[in-house]
C-alpha positions as CSV (number, residue, x, y, z in Angstrom):
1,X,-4.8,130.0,25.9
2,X,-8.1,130.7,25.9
3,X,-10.8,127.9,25.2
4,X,-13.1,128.8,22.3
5,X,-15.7,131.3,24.2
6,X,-15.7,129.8,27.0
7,X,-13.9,132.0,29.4
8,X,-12.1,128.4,30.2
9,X,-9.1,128.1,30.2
10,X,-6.2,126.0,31.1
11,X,-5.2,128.1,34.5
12,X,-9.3,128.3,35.2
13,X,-9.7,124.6,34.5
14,X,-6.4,124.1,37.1
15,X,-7.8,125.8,39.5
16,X,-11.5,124.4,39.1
17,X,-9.3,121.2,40.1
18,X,-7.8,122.1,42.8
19,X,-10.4,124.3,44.9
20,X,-12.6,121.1,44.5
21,X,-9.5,119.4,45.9
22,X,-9.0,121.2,48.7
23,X,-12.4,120.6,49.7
24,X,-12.5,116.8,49.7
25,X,-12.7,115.5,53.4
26,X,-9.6,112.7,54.2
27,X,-8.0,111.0,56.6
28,X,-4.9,109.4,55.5
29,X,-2.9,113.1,57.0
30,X,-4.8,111.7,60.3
31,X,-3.2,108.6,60.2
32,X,0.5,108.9,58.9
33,X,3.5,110.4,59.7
34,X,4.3,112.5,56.2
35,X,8.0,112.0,55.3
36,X,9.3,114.1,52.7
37,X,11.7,111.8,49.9
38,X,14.7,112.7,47.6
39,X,15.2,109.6,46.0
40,X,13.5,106.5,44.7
41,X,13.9,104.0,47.6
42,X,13.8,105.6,51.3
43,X,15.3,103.1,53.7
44,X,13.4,103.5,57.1
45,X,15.6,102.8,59.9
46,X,13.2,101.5,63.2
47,X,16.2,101.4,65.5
48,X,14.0,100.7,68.6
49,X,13.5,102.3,71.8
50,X,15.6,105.7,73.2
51,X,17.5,104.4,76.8
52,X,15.6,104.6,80.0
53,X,17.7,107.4,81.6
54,X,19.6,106.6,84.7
55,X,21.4,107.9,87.8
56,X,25.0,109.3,86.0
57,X,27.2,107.2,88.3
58,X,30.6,107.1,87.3
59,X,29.5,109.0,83.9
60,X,27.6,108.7,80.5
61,X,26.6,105.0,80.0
62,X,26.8,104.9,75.6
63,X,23.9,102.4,74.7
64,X,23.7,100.9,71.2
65,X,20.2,101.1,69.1
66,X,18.4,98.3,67.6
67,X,19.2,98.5,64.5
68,X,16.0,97.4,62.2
69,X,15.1,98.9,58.8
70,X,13.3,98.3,55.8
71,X,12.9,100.0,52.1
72,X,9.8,101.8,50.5
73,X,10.0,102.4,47.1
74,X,8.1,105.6,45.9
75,X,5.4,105.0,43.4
76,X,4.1,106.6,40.6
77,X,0.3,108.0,40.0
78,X,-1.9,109.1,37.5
79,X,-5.4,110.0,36.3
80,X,-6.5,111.6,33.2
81,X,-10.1,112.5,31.5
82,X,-10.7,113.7,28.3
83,X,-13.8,115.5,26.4
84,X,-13.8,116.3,22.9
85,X,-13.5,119.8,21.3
86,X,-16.8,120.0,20.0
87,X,-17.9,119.9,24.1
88,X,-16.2,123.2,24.2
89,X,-17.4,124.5,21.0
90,X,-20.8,123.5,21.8
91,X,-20.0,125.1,25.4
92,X,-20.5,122.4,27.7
93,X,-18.7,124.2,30.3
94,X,-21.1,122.5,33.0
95,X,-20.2,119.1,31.9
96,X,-16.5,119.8,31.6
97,X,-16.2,121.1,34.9
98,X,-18.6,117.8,36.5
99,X,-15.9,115.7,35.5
100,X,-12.7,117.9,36.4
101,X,-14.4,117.9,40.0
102,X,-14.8,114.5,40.0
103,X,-11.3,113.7,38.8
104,X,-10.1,116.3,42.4
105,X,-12.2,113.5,44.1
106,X,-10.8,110.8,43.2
107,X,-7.1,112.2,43.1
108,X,-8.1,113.5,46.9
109,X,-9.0,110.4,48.4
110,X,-6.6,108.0,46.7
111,X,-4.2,107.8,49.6
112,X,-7.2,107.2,51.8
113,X,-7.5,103.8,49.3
114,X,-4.2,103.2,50.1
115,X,-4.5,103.0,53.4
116,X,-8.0,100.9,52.9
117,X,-5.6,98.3,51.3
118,X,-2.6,97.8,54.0
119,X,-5.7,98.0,56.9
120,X,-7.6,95.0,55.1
121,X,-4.9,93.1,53.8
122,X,-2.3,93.7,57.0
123,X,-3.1,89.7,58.1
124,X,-1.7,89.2,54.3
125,X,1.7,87.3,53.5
126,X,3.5,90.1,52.3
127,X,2.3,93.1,53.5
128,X,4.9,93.3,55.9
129,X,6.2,95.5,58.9
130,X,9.8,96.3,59.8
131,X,10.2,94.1,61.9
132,X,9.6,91.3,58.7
133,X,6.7,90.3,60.1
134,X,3.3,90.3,58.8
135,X,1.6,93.8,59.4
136,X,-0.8,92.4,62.3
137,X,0.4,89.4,64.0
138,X,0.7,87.7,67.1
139,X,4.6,87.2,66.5
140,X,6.3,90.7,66.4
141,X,9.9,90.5,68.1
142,X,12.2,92.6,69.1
143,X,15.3,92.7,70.9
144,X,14.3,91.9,74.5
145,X,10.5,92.4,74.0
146,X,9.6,89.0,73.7
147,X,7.1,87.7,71.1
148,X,4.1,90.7,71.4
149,X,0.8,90.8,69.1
150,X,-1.9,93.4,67.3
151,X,-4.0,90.8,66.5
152,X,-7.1,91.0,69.3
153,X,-10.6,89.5,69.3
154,X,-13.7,90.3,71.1
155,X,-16.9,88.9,72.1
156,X,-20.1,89.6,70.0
157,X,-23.5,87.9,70.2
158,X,-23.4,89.1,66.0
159,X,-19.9,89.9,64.9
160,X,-21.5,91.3,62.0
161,X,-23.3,94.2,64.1
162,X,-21.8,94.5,67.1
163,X,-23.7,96.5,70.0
164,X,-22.4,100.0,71.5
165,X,-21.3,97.9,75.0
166,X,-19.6,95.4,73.0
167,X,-17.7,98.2,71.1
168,X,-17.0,99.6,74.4
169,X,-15.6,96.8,75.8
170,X,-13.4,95.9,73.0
171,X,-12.1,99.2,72.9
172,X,-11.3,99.1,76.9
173,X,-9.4,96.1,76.0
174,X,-7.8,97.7,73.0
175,X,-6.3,100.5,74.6
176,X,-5.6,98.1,77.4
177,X,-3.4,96.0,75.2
178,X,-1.4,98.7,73.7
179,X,-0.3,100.1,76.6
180,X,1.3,97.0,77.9
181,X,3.7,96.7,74.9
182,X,7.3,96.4,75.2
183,X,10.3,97.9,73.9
184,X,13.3,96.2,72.4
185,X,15.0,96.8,75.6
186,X,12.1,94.9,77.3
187,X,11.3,98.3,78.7
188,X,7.0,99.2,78.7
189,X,7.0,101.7,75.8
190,X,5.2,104.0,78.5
191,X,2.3,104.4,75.6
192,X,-0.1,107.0,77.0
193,X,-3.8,107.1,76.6
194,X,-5.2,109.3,74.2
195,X,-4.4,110.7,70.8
196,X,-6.6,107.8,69.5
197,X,-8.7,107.2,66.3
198,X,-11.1,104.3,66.3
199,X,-11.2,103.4,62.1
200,X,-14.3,100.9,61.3
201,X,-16.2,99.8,58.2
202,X,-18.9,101.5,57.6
203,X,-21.3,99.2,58.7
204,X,-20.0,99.9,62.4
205,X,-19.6,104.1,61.7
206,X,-22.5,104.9,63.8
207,X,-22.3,102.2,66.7
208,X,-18.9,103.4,67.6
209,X,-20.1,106.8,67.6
210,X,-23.2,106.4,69.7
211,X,-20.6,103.9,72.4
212,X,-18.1,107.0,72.8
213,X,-20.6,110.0,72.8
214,X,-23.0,108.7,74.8
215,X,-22.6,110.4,78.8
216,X,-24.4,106.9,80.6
217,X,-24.5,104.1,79.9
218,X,-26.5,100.8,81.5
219,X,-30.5,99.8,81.1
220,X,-32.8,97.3,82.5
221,X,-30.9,95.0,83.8
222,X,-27.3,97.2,84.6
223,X,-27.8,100.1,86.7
224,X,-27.0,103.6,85.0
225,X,-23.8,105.0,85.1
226,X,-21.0,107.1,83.5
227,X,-19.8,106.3,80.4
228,X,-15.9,106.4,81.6
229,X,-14.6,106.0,77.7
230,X,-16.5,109.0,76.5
231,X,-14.6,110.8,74.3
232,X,-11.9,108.8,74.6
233,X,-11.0,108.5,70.9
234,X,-12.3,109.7,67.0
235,X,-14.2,107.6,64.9
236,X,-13.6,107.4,61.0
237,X,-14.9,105.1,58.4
238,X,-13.3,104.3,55.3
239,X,-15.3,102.4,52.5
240,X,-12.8,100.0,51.7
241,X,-13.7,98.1,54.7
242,X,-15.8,95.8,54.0
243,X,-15.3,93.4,56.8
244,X,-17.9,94.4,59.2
245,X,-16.7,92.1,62.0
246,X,-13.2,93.9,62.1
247,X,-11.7,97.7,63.5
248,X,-8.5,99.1,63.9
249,X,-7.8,101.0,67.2
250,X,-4.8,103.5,65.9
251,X,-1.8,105.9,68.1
252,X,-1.7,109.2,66.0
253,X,0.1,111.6,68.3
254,X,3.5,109.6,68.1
255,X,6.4,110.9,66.8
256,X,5.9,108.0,64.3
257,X,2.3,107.3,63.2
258,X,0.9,103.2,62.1
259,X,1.5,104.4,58.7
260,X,3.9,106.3,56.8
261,X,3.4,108.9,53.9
262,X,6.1,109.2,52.0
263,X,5.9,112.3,49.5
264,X,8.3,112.6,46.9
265,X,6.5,114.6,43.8
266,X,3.6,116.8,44.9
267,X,0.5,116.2,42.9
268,X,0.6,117.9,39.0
269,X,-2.0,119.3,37.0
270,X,-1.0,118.6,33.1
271,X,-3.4,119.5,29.7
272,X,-3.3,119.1,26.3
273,X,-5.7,121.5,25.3
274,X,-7.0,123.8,22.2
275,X,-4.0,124.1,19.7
276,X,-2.3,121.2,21.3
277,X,-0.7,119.0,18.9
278,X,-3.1,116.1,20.2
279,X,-5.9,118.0,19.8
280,X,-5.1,119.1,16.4
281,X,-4.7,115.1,15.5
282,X,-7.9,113.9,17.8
283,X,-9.9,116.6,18.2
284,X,-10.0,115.4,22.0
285,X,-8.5,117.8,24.8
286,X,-7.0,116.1,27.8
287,X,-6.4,116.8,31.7
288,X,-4.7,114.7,33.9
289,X,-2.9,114.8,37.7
290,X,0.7,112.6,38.3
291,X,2.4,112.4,41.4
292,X,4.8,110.2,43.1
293,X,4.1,109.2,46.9
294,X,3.8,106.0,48.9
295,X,1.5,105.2,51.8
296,X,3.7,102.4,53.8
297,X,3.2,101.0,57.3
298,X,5.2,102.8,60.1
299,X,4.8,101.3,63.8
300,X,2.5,98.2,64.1
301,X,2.8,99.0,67.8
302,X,0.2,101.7,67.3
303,X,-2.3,99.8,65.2
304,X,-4.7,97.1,67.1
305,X,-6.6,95.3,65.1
306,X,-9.9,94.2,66.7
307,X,-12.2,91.0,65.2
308,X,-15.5,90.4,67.0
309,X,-16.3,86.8,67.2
């Protein structure tokens, strides 16, 4: 239906929404491994590491998983905004369509939010990983691994503002790290070097940049040479970071990312507009998004977490 002279309407207003949508820069697709979901609960099954393969000897050599799993219950979203009619009488198209945009915005980066939340509070009693543990900690166990951590520190003369050779070394040693991990067979998890996305508050955005883009590196007192980690990983900042003395050093070209998206009702574009029954009673007209999803941590073995000291 038509709004009153307006040439909005309900489809135009829809797809105001979601070309403003589409255009919102995010990360959380970066970062997780999106798992489509059919029911409430989705029970993840980590069943640890595939079996080295071997000579075939006397035949096929069955080898049992290790069997760990835990549950991620789908959540539901929502976000309205509402303008009265005499906004669309009075043809304030500009203003209704300000606030449309700004509701694709907000729905856009939400699971970027979500993400800000199990990065900061990973060290948190209850934000767990599969394993039961703590998200980051120096305690994850499995099988024949033996006791293995994600919790790293680095050197800073201000841990606050680190420098680009500081970065670069704690990135060295991040990567470093990683790649020593073990399987629950006690296997190494044979973790290869690239595929990585440095993520940072902002107050460290540009300092990573400048330590991975730079070609040389040295000055007065260190002679100039290559910069051997150019390149060597992305660098994203999310806003809900507000510790400046922390980073997360992040495996995204896994099979199973550090996070998990699990997607269970595609985002919906509702109204209750002109000749609604609401707007009849209220004179107000309504639009609003709902979806159900979950942003839930996947392997902690591809998350570092990095605090200068």
């Amino acid at each position: 239906m038509a709004v009153v002279n307006t040439g909005l309407s309900v489809p135009g207003i829809k797809g105001e929404f979601f070309n403003r949508f589409d255009q919102v820069t995010t990360y959380y697709q970066d970062l997780t491994t999106r798992i489509p979901s059919t029911t409430e609960t989705e029970q993840y099954r980590f069943m640890g590491a595939a079996p080295m393969m071997r000579e075939w000897g006397s035949g096929r050599l069955v080898k049992q998983y290790n069997l760990e799993s835990y549950d991620v219950q789908n959540m539901e979203y929502e976000a309205t905004v509402g303008f009265s009619q005499k906004e669309v009488e009075d043809d304030q198209l500009a203003q209704i369509r300000i606030r449309v945009h700004e509701l694709a915005e907000v729905a856009a980066t939400h699971k970027d939010y979500l993400l800000e939340l199990l990065l900061a509070y990973g060290e948190t009693a209850g934000y767990l990983a599969y394993d039961g543990q703590v998200f980051f900690s120096e305690t994850h166990e499995s099988g024949q691994s033996g006791a293995q951590s994600n919790l790293l520190t680095a050197s800073a003369v201000d841990p606050d503002n680190p420098t680009e050779a500081e970065f670069r070394t704690a990135l060295t040693a991040a990567i470093a790290h990683m790649m020593t991990l073990k399987s629950d067979r006690g296997d190494a998890m044979r973790i290869p070097p690239d595929g990585f996305i440095c993520v940072v508050p902002p107050t460290m955005l540009f300092t990573a940049l400048q330590a991975l883009d730079v070609a040389l590196v040295g000055g007065s007192t260190d002679p100039i040479r290559q910069n051997v980690i150019q390149g060597a990983a992305r660098v994203i900042a999310l806003p809900g970071l507000t510790d400046a003395s922390k980073w997360y050093l992040c495996k995204t070209n896994m099979t199973i990312r550090p996070f998990i998206f699990q997607d269970r009702v595609p985002l919906e574009f509702q109204a209750l507009d002109v000749g609604s029954e609401h707007a009849f009673k209220t004179g107000r007209l309504q639009f609003g998004v709902r979806a159900r999803y979950r942003i839930a941590y996947g392997y902690w073995q591809y998350c570092m977490r990095t605090d200068f000291t």
